[in-house]
C-alpha positions in Angstrom: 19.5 40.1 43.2 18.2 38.0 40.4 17.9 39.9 36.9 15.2 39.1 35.0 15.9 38.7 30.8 13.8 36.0 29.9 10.9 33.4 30.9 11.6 31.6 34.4 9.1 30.5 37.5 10.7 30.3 40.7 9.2 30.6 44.4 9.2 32.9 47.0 9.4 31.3 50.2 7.3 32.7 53.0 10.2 33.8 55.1 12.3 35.8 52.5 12.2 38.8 50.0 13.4 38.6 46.3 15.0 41.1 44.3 14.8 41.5 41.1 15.5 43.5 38.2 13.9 43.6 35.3 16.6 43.4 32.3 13.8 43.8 29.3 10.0 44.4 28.8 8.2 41.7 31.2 4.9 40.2 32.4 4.5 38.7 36.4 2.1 36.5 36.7 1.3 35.3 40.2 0.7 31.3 39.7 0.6 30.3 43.3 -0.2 32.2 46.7 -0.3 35.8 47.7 2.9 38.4 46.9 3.4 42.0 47.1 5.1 44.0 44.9 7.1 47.2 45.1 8.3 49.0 42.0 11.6 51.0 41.9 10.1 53.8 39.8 6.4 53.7 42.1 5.1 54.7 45.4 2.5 52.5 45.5 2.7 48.9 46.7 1.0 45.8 45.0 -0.8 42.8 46.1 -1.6 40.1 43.6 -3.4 37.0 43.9 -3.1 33.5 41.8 -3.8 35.0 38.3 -2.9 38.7 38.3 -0.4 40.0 36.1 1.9 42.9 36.4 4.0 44.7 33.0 7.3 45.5 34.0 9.3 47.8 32.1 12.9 47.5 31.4 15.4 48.8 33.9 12.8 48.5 36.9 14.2 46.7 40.0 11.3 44.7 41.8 11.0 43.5 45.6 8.8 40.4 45.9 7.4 39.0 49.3 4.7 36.2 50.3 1.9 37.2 51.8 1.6 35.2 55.0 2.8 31.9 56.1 3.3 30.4 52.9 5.4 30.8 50.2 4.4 31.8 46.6 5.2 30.9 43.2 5.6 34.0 40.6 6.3 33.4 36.7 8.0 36.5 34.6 7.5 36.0 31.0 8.8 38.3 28.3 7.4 38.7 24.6 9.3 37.3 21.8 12.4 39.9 20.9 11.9 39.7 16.8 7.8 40.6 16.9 7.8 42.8 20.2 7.5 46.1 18.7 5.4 45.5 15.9 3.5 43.3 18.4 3.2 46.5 21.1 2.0 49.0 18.1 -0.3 46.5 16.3 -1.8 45.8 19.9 -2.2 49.4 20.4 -3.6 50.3 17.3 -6.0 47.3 17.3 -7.3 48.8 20.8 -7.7 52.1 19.3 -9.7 50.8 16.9 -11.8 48.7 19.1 -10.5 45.4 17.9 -9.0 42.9 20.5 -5.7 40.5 18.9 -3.4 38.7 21.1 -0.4 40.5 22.7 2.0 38.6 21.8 2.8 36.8 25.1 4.5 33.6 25.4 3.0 31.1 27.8 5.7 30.1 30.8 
């Protein structure tokens, strides 16, 4: 099991499951192929294409499969530690108020 406390990208090859745990507050973005996801903490399952993102919360242990014959390349990125709170509440205050700013994201 891989834990998860910062930005990395790593495959998942067609043939084999990842686990992972989630170590702080995190963002899965699928950059290549099909995966699913299944969440300790959720019944449902997730599949996400090139593109779609995931939040993962701290703590949360993650299973990660490619969909089909090929494998698939996932990227976790977390928010910068000193601005991720005031980042989170500005974010949700800002969407309150119908105003859209960034969220504070790094780019992998």
């Amino acid at each position: 099991m891989r834990e998860i406390s910062s930005d990395i990208t790593f495959e998942v090859a067609a043939d084999h499951m990842a686990s992972v745990r989630v170590t702080r507050s995190t963002r899965l973005t699928v950059r290549c192929g099909i995966v699913w996801v299944t969440r300790s903490d959720d019944t449902a399952d997730y599949w996400l294409e090139p593109g779609h993102t995931l939040r993962l919360r701290r703590g949360e242990r993650l299973w990660i499969g490619a969909e089909g014959n090929a494998p698939a390349w996932v990227a976790f990125a977390a928010p910068a530690r000193v601005s991720e709170r005031l980042v989170d509440w500005a974010a949700r205050a800002a969407q309150r108020a119908g105003v859209h700013i960034g969220d504070g994201w790094r780019t992998v």
